[in-house]
MIDOSE-1310 file (N, C-alpha, C; in nm, 2 decimals, decimal comma, always signed):
residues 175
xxxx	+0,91/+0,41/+0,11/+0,96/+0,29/+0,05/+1,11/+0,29/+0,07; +1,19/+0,19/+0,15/+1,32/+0,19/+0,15/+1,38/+0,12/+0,05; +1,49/+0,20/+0,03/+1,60/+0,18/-0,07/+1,75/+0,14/-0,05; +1,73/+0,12/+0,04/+1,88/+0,08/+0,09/+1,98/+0,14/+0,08
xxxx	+1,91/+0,29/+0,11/+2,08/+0,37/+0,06/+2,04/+0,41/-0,09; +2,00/+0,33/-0,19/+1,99/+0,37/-0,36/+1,90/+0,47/-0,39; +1,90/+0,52/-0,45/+1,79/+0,62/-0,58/+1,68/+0,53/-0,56; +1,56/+0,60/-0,58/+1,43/+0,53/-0,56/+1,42/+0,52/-0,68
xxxx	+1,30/+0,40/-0,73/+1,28/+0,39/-0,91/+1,25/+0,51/-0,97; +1,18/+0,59/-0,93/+1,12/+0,73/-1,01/+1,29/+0,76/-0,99; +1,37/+0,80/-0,98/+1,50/+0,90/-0,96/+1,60/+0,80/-1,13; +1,60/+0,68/-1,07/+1,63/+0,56/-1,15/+1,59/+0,54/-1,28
xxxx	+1,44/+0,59/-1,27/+1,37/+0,58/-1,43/+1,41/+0,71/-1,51; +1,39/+0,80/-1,40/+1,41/+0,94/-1,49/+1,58/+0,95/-1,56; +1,67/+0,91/-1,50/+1,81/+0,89/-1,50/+1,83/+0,83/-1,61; +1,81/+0,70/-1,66/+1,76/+0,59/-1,73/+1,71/+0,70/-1,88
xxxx	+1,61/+0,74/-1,86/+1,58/+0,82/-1,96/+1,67/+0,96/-2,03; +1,75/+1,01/-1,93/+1,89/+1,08/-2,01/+1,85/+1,24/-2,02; +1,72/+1,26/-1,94/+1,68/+1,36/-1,97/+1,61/+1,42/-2,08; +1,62/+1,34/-2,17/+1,53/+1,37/-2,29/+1,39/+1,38/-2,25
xxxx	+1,34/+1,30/-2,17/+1,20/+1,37/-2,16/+1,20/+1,42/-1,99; +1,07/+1,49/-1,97/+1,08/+1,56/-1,86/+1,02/+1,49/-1,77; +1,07/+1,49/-1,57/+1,02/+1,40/-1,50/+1,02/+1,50/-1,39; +0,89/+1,53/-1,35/+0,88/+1,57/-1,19/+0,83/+1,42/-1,12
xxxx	+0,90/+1,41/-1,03/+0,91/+1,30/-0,91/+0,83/+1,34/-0,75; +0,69/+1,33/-0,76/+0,62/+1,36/-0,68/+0,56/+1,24/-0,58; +0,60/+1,13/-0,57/+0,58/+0,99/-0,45/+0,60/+1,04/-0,31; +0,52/+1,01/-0,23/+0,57/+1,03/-0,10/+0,54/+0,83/-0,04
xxxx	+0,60/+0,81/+0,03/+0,65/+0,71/+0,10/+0,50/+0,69/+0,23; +0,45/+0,57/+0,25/+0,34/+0,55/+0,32/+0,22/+0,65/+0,30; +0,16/+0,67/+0,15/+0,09/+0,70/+0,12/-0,03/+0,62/+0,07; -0,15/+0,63/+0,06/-0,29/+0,53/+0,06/-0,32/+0,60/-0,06
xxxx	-0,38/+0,48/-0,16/-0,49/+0,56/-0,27/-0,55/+0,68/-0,22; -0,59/+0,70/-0,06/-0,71/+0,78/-0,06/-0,65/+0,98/+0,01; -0,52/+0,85/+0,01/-0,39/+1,04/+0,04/-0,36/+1,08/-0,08; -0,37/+1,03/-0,17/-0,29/+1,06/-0,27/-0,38/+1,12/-0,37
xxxx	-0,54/+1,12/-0,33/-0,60/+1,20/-0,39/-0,68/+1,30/-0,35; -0,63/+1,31/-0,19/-0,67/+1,43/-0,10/-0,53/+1,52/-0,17; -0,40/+1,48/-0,14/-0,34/+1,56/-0,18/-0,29/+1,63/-0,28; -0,36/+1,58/-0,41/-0,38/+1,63/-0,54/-0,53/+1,71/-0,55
xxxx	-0,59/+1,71/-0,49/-0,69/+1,78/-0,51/-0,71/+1,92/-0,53; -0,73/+2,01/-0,64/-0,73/+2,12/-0,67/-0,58/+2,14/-0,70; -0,51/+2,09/-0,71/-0,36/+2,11/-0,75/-0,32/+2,04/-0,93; -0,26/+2,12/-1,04/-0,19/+2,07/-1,11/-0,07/+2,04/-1,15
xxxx	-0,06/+1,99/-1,29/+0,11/+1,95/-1,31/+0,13/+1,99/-1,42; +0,18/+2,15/-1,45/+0,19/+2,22/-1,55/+0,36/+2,15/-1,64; +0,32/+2,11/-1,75/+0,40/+2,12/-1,82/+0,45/+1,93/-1,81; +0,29/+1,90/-1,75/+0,33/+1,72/-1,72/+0,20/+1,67/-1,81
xxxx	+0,28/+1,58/-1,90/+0,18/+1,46/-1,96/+0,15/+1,39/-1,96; +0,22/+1,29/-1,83/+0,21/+1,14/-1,80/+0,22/+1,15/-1,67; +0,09/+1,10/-1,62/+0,11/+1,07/-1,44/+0,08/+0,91/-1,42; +0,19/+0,89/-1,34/+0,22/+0,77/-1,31/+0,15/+0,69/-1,19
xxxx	-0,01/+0,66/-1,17/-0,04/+0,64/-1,02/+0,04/+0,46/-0,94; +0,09/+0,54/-0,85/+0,17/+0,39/-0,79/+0,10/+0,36/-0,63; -0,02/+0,30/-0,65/-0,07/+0,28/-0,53/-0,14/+0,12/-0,47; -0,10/+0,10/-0,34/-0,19/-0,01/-0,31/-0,12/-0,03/-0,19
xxxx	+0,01/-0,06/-0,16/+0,08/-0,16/-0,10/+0,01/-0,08/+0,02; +0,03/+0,07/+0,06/+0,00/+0,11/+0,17/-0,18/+0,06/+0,22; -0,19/+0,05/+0,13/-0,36/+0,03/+0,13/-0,43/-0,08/+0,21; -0,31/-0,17/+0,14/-0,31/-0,31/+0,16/-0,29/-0,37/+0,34
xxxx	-0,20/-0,22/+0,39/-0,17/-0,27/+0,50/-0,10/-0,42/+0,53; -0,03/-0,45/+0,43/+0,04/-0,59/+0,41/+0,11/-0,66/+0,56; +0,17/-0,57/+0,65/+0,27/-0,68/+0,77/+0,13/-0,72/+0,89; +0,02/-0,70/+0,82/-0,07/-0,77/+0,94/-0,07/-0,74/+1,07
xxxx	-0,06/-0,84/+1,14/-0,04/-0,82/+1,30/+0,11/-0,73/+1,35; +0,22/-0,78/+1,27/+0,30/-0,65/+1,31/+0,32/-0,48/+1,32; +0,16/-0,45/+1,29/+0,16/-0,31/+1,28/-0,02/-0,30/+1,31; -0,08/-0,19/+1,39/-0,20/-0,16/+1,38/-0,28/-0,08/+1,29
xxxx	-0,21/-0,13/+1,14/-0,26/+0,00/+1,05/-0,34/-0,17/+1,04; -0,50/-0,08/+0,95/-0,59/-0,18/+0,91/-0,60/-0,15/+0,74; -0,61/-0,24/+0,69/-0,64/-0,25/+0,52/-0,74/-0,14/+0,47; -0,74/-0,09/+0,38/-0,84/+0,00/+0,30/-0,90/-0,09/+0,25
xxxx	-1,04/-0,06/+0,25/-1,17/-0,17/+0,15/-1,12/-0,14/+0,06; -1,13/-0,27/-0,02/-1,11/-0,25/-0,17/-1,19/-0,13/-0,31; -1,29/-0,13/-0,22/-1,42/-0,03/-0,27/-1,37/+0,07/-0,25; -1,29/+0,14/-0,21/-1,27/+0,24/-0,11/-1,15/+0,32/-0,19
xxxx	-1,03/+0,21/-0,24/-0,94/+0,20/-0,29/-0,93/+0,23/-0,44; -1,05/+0,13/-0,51/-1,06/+0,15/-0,64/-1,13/+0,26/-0,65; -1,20/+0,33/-0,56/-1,26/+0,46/-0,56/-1,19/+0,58/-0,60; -1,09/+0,57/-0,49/-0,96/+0,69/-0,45/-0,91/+0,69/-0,62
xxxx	-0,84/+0,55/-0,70/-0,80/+0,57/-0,78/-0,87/+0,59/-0,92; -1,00/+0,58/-0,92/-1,07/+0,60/-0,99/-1,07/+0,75/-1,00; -1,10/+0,81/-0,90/-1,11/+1,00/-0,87/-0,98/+1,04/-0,92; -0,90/+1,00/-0,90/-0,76/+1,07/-0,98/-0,71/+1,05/-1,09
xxxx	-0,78/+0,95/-1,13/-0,77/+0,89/-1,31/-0,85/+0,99/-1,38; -1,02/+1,06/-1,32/-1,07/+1,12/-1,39/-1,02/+1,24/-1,40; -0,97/+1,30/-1,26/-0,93/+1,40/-1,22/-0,79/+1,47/-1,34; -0,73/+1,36/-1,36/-0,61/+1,38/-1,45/-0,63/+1,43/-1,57
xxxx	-0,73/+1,32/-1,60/-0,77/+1,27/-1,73/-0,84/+1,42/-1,81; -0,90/+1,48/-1,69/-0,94/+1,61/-1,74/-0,87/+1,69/-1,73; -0,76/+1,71/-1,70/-0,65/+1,77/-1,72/-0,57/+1,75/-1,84; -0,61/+1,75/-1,88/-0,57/+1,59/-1,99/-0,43/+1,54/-1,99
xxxx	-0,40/+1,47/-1,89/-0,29/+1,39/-1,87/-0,35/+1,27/-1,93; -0,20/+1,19/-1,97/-0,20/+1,07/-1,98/-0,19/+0,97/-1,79; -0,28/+0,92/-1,81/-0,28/+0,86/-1,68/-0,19/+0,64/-1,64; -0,15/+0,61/-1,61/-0,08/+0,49/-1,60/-0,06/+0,47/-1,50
xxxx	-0,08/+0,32/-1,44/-0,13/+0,26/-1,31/+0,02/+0,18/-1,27; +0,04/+0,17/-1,18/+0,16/+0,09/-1,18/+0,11/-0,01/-1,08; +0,09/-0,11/-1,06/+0,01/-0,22/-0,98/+0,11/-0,20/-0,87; +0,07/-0,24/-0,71/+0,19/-0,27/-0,63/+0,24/-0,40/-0,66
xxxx	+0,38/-0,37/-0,61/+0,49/-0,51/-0,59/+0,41/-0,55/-0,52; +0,48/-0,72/-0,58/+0,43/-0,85/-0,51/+0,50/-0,84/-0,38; +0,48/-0,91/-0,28/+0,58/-0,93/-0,18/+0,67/-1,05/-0,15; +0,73/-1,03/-0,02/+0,81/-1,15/-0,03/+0,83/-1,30/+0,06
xxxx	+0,64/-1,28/+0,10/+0,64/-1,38/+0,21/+0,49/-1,41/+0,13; +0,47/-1,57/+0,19/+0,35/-1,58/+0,15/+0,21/-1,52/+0,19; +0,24/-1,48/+0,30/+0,10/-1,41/+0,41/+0,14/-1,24/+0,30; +0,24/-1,18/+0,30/+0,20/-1,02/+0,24/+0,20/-1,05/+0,11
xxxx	+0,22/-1,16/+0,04/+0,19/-1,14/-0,10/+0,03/-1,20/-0,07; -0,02/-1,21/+0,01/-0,21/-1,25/-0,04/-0,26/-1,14/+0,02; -0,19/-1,08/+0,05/-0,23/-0,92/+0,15/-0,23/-0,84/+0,00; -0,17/-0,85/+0,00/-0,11/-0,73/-0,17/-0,25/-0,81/-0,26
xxxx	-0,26/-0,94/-0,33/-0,30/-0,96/-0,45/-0,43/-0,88/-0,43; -0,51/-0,90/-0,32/-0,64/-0,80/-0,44/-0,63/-0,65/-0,43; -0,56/-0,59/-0,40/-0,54/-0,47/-0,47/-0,42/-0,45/-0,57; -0,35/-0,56/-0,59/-0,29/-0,57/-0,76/-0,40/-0,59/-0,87
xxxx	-0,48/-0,72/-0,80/-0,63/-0,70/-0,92/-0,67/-0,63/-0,90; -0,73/-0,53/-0,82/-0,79/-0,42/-0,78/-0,76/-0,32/-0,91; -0,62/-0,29/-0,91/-0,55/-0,21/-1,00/-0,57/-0,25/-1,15; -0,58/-0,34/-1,17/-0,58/-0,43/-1,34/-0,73/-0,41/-1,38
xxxx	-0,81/-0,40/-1,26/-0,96/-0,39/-1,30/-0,99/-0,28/-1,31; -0,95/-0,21/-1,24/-0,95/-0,05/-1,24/-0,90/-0,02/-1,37; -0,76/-0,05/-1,41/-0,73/+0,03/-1,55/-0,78/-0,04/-1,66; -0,84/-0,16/-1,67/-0,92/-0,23/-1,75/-1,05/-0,11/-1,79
xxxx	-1,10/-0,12/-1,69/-1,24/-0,05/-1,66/-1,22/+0,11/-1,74; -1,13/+0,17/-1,71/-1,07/+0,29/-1,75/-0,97/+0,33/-1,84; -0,98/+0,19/-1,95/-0,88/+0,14/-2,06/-0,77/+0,25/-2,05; -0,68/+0,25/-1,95/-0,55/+0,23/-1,89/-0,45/+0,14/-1,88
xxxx	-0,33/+0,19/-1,93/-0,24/+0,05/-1,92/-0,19/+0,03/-1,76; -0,15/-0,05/-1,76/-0,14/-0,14/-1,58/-0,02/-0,17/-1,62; +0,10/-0,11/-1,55/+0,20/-0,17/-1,54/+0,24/-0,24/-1,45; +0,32/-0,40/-1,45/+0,31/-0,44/-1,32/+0,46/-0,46/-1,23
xxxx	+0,47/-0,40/-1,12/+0,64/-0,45/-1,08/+0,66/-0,59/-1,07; +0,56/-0,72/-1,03/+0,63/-0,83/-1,08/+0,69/-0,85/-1,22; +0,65/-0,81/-1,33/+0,73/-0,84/-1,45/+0,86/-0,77/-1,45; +0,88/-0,64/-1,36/+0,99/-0,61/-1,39/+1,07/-0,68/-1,31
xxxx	+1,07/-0,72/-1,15/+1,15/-0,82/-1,10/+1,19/-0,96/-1,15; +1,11/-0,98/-1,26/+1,07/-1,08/-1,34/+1,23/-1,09/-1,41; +1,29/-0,95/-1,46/+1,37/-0,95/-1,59/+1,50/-0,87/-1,49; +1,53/-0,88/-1,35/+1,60/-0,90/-1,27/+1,70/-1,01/-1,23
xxxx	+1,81/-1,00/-1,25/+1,87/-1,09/-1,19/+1,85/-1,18/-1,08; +1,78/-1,31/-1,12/+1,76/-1,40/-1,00/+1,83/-1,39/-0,92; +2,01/-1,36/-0,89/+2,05/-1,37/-0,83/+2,07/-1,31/-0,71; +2,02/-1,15/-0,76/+2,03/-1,04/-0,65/+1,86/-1,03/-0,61
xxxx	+1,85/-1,00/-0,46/+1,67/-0,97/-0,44/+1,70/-0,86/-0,45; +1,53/-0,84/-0,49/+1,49/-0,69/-0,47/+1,42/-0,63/-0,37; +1,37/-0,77/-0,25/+1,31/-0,63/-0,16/+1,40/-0,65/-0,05; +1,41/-0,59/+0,06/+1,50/-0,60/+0,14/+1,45/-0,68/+0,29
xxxx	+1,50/-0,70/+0,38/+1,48/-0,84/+0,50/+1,39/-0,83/+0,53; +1,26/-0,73/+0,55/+1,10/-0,72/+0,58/+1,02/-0,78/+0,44; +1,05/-0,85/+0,34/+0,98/-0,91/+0,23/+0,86/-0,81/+0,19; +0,88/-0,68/+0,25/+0,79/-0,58/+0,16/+0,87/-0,50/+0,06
xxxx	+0,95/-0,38/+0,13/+1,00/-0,27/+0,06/+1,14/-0,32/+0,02; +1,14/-0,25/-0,20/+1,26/-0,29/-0,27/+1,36/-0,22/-0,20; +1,49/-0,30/-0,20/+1,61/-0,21/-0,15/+1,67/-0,21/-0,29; +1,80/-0,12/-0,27/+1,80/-0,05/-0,39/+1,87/-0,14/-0,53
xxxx	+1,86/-0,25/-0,51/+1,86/-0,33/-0,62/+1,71/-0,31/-0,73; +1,64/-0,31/-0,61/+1,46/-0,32/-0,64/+1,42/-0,22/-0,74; +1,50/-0,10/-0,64/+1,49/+0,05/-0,67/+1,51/+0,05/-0,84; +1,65/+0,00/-0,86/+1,71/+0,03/-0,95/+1,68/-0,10/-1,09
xxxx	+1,59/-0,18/-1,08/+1,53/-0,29/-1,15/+1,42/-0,23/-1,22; +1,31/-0,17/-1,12/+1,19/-0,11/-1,15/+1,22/-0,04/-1,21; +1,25/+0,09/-1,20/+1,33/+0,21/-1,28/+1,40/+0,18/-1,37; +1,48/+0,11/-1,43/+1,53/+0,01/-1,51/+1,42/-0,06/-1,64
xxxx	+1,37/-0,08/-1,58/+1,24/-0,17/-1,64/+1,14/-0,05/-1,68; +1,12/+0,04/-1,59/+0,98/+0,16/-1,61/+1,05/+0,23/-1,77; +1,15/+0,24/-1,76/+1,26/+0,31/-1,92/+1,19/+0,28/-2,01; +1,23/+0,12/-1,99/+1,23/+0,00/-2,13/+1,07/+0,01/-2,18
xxxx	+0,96/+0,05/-2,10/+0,87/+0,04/-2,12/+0,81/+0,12/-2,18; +0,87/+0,30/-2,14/+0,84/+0,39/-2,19/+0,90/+0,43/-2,32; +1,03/+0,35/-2,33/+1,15/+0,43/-2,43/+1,22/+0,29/-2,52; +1,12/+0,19/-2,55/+1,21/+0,05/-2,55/+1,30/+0,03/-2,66
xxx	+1,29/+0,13/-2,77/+1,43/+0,14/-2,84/+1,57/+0,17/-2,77; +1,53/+0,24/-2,66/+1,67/+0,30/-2,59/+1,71/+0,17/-2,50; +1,63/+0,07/-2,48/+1,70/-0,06/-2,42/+1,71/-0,19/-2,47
């Protein structure tokens, strides 16, 4: 996910929070619901309580014809994140969904929406809270954008909105 040079929101959120609580920052950039739970597999997160799953956009395969990556079935998707909710869950983490950003063209925001509801039904299903990045761009200054000239990935306004917003959510006396 580009940032335009900025802190990514995980770097942003944890910053935001002052240290008081603890944050390992584990995202990798062009990752799929169904990488993200190959790569956790048999691995834990000692001394972690809250795992944050942030998945879809890759899934979604959102720029279409500008790229030969093809979409993940949605079956396929809510599967991946289903396995790592349980997976967690027995670990006993607290588990939280972060929906993907909306986009910034009309064609990759209809690419994106069913795996935003994908996500809402998923953590519905798995009474999970769903956090969503449109609300936090929502409470962004209209003035500045947040994703950068490809209407997919936030640049570091984005960066720094989300993370911003992920605080208030977790910590909302501190904002």
């Amino acid at each position: 996910m580009g940032n335009g040079g900025g802190e990514a929101f995980g770097q942003v959120f944890a910053q935001a929070l002052g240290g008081r609580v603890a944050i390992s920052l584990h995202g990798v950039g062009g990752h799929t619901a169904a990488m993200g739970e190959q790569r956790w597999r048999g691995q834990d997160l000692p001394g972690t309580d809250l795992v944050i799953l942030a998945f879809g956009t890759n899934d979604a395969a959102p720029r279409g014809w500008l790229r030969d990556k093809q979409p993940v079935a949605i079956v396929d998707y809510t599967a991946a994140l289903s396995h790592q909710i349980t997976r967690w869950r027995a670990r006993e983490k607290t588990v939280v969904l972060l929906a993907p950003p909306p986009g910034g063209s009309p064609a990759i925001t209809a690419r994106l929406q069913p795996y935003r509801r994908a996500a809402r039904d998923v953590g519905r299903a798995n009474a999970l809270a769903v956090l969503d990045a449109a609300d936090a761009f929502a409470s962004c200054p209209a003035s500045q954008p947040v994703l950068g000239r490809d209407a997919l990935h936030m640049n570091a306004a984005g960066h720094r909105c989300l993370g911003l917003w992920l605080a208030r959510q977790f910590c909302p006396a501190d904002r």
